[in-house]
C-alpha atoms as an extended CHARMM CRD file, in Angstrom:
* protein
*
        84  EXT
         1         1  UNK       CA            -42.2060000000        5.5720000000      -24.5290000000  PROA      1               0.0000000000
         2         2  UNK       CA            -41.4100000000        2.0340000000      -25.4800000000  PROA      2               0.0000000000
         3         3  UNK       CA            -43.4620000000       -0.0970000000      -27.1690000000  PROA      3               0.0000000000
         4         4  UNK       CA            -42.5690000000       -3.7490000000      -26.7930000000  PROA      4               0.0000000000
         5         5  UNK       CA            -41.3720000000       -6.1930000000      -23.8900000000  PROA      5               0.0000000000
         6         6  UNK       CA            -38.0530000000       -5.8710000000      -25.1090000000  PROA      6               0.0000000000
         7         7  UNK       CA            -37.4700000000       -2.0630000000      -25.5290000000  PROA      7               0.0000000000
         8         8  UNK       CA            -39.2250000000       -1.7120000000      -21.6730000000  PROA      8               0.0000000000
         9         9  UNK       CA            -36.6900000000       -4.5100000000      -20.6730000000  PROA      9               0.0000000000
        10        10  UNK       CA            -33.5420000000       -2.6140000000      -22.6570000000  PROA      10              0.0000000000
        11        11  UNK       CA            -34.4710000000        0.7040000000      -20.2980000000  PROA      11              0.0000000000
        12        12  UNK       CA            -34.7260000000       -0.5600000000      -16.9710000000  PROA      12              0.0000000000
        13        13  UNK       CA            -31.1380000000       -2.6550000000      -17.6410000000  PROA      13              0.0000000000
        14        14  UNK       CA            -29.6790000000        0.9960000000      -18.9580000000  PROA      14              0.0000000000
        15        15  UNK       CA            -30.7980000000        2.9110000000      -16.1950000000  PROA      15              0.0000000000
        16        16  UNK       CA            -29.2630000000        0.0710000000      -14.0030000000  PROA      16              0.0000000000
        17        17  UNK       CA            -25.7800000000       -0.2240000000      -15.8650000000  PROA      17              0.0000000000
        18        18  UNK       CA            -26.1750000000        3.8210000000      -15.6610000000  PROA      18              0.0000000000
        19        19  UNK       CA            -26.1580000000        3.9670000000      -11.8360000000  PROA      19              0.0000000000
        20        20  UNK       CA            -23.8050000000        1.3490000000      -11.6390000000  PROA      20              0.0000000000
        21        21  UNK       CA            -20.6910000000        2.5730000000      -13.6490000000  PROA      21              0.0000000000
        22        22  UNK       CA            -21.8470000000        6.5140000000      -12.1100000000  PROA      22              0.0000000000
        23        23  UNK       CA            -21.1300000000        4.7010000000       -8.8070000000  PROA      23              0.0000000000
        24        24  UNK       CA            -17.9310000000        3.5040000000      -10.5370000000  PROA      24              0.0000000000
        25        25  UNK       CA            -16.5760000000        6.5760000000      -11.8220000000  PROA      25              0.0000000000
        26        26  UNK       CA            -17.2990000000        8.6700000000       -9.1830000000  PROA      26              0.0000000000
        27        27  UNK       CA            -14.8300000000        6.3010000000       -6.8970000000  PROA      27              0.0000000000
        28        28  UNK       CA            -12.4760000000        6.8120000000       -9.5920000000  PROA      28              0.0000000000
        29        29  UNK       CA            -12.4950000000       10.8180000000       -9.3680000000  PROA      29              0.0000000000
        30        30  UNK       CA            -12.3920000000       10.6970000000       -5.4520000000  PROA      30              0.0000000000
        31        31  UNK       CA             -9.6330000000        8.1880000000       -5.3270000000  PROA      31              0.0000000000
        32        32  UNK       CA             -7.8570000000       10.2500000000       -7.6760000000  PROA      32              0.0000000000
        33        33  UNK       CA             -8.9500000000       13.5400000000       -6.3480000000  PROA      33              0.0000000000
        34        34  UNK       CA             -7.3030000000       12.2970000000       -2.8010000000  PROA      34              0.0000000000
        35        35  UNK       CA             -3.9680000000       11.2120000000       -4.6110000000  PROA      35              0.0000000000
        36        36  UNK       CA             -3.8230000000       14.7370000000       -5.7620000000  PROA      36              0.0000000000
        37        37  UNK       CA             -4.5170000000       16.0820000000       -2.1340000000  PROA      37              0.0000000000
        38        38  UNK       CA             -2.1310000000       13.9930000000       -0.5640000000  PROA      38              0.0000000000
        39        39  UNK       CA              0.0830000000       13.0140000000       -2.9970000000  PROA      39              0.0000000000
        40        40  UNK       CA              1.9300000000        9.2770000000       -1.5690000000  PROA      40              0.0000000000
        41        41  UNK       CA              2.5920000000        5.5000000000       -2.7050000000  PROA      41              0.0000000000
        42        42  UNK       CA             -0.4020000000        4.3770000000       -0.8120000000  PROA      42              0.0000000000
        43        43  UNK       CA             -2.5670000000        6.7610000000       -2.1830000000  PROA      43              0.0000000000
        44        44  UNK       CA             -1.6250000000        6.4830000000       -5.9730000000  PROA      44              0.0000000000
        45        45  UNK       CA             -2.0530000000        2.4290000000       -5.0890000000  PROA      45              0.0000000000
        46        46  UNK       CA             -5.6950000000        3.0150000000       -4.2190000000  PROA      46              0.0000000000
        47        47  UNK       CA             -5.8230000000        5.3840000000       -7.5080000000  PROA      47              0.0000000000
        48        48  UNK       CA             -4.1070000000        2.5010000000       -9.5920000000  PROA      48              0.0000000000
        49        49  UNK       CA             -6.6220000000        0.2160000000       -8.0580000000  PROA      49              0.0000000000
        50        50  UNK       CA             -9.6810000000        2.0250000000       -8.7850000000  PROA      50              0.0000000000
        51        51  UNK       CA             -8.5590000000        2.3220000000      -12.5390000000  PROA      51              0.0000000000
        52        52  UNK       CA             -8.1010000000       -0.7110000000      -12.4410000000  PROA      52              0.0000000000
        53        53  UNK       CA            -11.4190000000       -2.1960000000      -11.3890000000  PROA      53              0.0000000000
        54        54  UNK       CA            -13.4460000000        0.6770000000      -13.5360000000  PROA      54              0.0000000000
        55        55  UNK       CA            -11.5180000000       -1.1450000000      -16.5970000000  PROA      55              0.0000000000
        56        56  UNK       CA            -12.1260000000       -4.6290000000      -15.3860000000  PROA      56              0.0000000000
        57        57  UNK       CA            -15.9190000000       -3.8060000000      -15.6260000000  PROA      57              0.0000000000
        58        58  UNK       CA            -15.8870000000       -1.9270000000      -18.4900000000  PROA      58              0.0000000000
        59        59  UNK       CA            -16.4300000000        1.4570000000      -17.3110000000  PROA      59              0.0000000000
        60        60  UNK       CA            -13.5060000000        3.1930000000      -18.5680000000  PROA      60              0.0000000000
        61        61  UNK       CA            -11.3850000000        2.1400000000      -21.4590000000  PROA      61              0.0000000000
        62        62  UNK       CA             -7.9480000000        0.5310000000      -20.7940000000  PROA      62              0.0000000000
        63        63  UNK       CA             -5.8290000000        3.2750000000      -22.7010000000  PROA      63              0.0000000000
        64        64  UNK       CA             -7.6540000000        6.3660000000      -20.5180000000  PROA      64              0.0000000000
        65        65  UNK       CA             -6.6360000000        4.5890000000      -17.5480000000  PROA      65              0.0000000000
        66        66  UNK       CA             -3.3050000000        3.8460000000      -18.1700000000  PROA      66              0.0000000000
        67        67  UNK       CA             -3.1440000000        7.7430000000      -19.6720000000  PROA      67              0.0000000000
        68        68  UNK       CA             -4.4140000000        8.5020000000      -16.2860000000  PROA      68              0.0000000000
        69        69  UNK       CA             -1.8030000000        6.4250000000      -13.5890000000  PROA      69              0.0000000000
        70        70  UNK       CA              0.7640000000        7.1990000000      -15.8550000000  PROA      70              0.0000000000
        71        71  UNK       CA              0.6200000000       11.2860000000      -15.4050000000  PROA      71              0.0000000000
        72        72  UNK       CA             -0.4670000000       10.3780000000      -11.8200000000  PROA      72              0.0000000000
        73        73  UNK       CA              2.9860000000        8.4000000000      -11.4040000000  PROA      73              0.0000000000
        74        74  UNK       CA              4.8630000000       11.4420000000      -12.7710000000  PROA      74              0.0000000000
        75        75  UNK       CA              3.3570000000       13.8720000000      -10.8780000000  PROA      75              0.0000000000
        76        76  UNK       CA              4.5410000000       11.7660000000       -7.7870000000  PROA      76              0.0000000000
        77        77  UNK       CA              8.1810000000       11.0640000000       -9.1920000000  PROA      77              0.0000000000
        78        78  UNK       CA              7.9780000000       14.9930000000       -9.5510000000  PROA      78              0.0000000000
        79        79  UNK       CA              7.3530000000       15.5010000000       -6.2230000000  PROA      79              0.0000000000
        80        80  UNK       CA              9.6210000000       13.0180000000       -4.6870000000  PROA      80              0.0000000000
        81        81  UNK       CA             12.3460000000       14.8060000000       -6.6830000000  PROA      81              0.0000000000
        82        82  UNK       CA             12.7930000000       11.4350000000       -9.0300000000  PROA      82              0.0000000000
        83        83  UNK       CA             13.6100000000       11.9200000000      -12.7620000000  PROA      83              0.0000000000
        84        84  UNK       CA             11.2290000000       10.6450000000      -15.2530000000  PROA      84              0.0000000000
């Protein structure tokens, strides 16, 4: 257990940021989880968007999430019969 103001104060902020980029990174994996479902432009925009916020508050790192809409954009040029 802690022992000063400042080590009880460091917990309760990292169980906060904890929930809050959980929260974050689960709506990642369901909006990507639905692209893959139902594989369409509107869906990998709400995929590309959720990256995009989880970087903007520094959930994930930039490079995983531009890793991740870039094989999600070539799965759906692969569908749609486009050639990377």
């Amino acid at each position: 257990m802690a022992n000063t103001k400042s080590a009880l104060k460091r917990i309760k902020t990292s169980i906060k940021r904890n929930l809050r980029n959980r929260q974050v990174k689960s709506s990642v994996r369901t909006a990507v989880r639905k692209f893959q479902d139902n594989a369409t432009v509107d869906s990998l925009r709400s995929a590309i968007s959720a990256l995009d916020k989880a970087v903007s508050k520094g959930v994930l790192h930039r490079n995983t999430a531009a890793r991740k809409k870039s094989r999600l954009t070539l799965k759906l040029n692969a569908l749609l019969g486009k050639q990377a």
